[in-house]
C-alpha positions as CSV (number, residue, x, y, z in Angstrom):
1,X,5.8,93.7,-27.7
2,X,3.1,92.6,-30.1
3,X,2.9,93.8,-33.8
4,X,-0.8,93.3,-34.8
5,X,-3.9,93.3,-31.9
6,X,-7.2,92.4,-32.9
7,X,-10.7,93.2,-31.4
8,X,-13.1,91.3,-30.7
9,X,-16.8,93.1,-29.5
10,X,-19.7,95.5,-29.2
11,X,-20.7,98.8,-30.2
12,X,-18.3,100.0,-27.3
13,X,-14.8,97.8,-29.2
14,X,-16.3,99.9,-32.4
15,X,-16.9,103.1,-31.5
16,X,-20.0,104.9,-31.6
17,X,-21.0,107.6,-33.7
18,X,-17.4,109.8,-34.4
19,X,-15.6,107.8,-32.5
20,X,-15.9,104.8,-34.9
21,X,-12.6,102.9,-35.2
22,X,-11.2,105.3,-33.1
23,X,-11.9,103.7,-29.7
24,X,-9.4,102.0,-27.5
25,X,-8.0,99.3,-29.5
26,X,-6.5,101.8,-32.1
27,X,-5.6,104.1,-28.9
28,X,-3.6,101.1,-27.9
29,X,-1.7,100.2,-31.3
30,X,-0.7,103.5,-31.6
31,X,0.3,103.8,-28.3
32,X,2.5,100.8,-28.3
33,X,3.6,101.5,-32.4
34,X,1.0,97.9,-33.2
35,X,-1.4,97.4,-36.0
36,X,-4.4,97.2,-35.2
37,X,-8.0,95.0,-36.7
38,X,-10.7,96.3,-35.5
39,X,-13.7,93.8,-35.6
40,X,-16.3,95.6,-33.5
41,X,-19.8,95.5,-34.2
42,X,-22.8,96.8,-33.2
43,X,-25.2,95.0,-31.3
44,X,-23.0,91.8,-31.1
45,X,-23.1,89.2,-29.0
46,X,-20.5,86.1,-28.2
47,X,-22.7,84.5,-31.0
48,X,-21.4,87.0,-33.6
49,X,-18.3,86.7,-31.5
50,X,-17.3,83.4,-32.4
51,X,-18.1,84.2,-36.3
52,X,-16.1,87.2,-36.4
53,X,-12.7,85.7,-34.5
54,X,-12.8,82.7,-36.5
55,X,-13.2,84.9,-40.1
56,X,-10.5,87.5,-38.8
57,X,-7.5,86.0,-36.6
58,X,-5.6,85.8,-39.3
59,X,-1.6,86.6,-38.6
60,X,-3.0,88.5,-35.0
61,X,-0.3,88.5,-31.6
62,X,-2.6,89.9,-29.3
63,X,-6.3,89.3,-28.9
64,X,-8.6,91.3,-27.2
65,X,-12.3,90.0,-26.7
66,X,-15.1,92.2,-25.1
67,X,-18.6,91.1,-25.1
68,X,-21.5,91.5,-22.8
69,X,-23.3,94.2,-23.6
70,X,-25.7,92.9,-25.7
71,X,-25.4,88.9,-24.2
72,X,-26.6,90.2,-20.4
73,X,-29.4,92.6,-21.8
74,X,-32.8,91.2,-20.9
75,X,-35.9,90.8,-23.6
76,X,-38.8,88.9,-24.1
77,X,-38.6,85.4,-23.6
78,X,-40.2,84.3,-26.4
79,X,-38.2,86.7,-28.8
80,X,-36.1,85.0,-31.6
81,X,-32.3,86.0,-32.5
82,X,-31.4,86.8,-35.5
83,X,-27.8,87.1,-36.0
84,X,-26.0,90.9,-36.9
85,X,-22.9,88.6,-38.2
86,X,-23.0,87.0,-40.8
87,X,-25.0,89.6,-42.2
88,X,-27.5,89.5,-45.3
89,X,-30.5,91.1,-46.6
90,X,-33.0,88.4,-45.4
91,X,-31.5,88.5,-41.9
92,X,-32.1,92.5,-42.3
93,X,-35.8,92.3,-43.0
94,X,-36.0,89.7,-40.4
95,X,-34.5,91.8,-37.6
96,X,-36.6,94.7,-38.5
97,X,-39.9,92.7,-38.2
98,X,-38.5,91.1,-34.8
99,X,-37.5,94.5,-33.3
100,X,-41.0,95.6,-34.2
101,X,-42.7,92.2,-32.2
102,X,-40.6,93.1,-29.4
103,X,-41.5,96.5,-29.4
104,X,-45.3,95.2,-29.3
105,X,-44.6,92.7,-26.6
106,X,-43.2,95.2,-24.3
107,X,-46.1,97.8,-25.0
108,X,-48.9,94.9,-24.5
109,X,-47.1,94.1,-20.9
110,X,-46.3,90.4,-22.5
111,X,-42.8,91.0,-21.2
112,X,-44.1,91.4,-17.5
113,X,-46.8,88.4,-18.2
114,X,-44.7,85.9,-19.7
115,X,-40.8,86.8,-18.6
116,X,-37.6,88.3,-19.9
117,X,-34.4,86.4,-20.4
118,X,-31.2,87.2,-21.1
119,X,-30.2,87.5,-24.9
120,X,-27.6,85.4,-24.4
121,X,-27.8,83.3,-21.2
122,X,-25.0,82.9,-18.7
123,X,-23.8,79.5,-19.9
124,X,-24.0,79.6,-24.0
125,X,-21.7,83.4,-23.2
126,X,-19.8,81.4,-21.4
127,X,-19.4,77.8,-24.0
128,X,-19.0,81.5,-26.7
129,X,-15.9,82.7,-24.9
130,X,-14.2,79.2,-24.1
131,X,-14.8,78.8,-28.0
132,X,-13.0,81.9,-28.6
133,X,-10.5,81.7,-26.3
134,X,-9.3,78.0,-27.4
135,X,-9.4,79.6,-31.2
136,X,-7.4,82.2,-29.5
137,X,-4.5,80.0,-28.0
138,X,-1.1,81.0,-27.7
139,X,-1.7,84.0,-28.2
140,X,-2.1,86.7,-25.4
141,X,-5.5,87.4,-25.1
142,X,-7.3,90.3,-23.1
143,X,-10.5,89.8,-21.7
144,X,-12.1,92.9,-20.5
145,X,-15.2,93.8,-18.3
146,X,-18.3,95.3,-19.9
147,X,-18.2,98.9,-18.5
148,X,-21.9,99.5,-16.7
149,X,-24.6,101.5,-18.0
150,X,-25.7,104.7,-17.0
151,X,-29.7,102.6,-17.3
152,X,-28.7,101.4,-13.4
153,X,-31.3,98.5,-14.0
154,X,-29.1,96.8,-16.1
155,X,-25.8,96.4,-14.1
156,X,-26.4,93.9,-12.1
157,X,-26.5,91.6,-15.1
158,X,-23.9,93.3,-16.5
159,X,-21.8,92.4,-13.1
160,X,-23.0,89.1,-13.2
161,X,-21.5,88.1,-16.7
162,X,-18.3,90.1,-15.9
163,X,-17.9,87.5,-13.3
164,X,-17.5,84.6,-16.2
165,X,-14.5,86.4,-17.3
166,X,-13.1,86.0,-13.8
167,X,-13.4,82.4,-14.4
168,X,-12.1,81.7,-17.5
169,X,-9.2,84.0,-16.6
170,X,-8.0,81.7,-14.1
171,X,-8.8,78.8,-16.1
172,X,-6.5,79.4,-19.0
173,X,-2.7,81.1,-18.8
174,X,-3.1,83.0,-21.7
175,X,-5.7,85.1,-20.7
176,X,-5.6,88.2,-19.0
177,X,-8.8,90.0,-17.3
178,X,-8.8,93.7,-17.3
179,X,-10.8,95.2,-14.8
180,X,-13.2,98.2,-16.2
181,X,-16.1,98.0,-14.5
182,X,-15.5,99.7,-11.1
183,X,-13.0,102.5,-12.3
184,X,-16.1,103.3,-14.9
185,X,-19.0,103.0,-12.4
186,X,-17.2,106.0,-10.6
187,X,-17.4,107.9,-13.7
188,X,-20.4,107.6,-15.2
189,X,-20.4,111.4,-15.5
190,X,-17.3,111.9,-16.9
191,X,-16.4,108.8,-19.5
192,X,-19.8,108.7,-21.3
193,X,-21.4,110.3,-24.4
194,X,-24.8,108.7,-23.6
195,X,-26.6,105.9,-21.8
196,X,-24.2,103.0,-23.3
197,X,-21.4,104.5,-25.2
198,X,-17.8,105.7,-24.1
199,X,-16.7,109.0,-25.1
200,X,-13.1,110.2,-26.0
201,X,-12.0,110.1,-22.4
202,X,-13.1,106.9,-21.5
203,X,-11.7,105.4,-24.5
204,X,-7.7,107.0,-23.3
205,X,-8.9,105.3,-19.8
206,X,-9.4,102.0,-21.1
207,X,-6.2,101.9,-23.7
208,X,-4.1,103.5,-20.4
209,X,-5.1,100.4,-18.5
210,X,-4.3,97.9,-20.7
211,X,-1.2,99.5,-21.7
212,X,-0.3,99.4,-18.4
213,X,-0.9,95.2,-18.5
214,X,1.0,95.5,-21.6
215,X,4.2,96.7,-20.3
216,X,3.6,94.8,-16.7
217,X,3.4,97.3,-14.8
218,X,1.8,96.7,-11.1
219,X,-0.7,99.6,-11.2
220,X,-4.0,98.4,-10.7
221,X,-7.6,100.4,-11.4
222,X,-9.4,102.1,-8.3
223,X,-12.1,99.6,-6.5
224,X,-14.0,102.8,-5.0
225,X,-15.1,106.2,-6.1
C-alpha cells in the first residue's frame, strides 16, 4: 500500500472554490490511511506540469498526473502563453494584458478569421507527459482522463487528448490509466458544481475508482448511461 501520493493537475486535482484541497486525491489518502501532496493548480497545463513534478516528487510512492483541461482548450492562434507555474509578478501583469488581447480577438471575430489552436497541441501534451512519467519511474503512477465539460463543444478535444493517455499507458508498465470520462459524461447533472468543476460527489466517484485500482479489484467504470 503506498504511504505518500502526490498530484499532479488542474483546477479539477485542486479543487475549486470550497472544495480546495479537498478533492479526490486527499479522498483517496484518507481512504487508504496515505499522505497526501497536493500540487494542483489552476489553469495548468503539462507545461506547468513538468515544473511542478520535478519541484515536488520528493520522497512520493504513488503519482497521480491529470492534465488536459487547459492543454485541449482551443484559443487564438496567435495568442502567447504565459506560464501559471513558476509564478511571479511580471508573469501576472503579463497574463492579465494577454487575457485582455484574447478577449479582443474573440470579440473582433479574429478567432474565426485567423484560427484557434489548441493551448497545448497534441504532441508537446504528449513529449509533457513522457517527461513526467520518465521523472516519475518506479513509482506507480496513475494517469487519469479529463472528465468532459458540461460546454459540449469542447469534448471532442477533450476525448481526443484522453486518447494519449491510452498510449502511453500501454507504453510504460508503471502506469496505470483510469477511466473517467464515460462514467462522468453520464452524469453531468449529478457530479458537477458548474460548467468545468466537480462537486463533492464527483470527487467520492473519482477517489472510489481509483481505490478500487488500488486494491486490484476487477470492477471496472460503466461505458453507457
Amino acid at each position: 500500500m503506498f504511504k505518500k501520493i502526490a498530484a499532479f493537475g488542474d483546477c479539477n486535482t485542486l479543487g475549486a472554490n470550497s472544495l480546495e484541497r479537498k478533492s479526490y486525491p486527499e479522498k483517496i489518502g484518507s481512504k487508504i490511511n496515505a499522505e497526501v501532496l497536493n500540487t494542483g493548480h489552476t489553469m495548468a497545463t503539462t507545461r506547468e506540469g513538468v515544473n511542478l513534478l520535478r519541484d515536488n516528487l520528493g520522497d512520493a510512492d504513488c503519482v497521480m498526473i491529470q492534465f488536459g483541461l487547459a492543454d485541449s482548450y482551443k484559443t487564438f492562434k496567435y495568442s502567447p502563453y504565459v506560464l501559471y507555474y513558476p509564478d511571479n509578478i511580471l508573469r501576472k501583469q503579463f497574463r492579465s494584458i494577454v487575457k485582455k488581447y484574447k478577449k479582443l480577438c474573440r470579440q473582433s471575430g479574429l478567432n474565426a478569421l485567423l484560427g484557434e489552436v489548441n493551448v497545448v497541441p497534441s504532441d508537446e501534451y504528449e513529449k509533457n507527459l513522457r517527461t513526467m512519467i520518465e521523472m516519475s519511474f518506479p513509482r506507480k503512477t496513475f494517469l487519469i482522463d479529463t472528465i468532459p465539460n458540461r460546454q459540449l463543444e469542447r469534448n471532442s478535444e477533450i476525448k481526443r487528448y484522453n486518447q494519449v493517455l491510452d498510449q502511453l499507458c500501454n507504453e510504460y508498465e508503471h502506469c496505470v490509466k483510469i477511466d473517467l470520462y464515460n462514467v462522468f459524461e453520464c452524469g453531468l447533472s449529478q457530479y458537477y458544481q458548474d460548467l468545468t468543476h466537480c462537486n463533492e460527489d464527483g470527487y467520492e466517484c473519482i477517489a472510489d475508482i481509483i481505490v478500487d485500482k488500488i486494491m486490484g479489484s476487477t470492477a471496472k467504470p460503466q461505458d453507457s448511461c
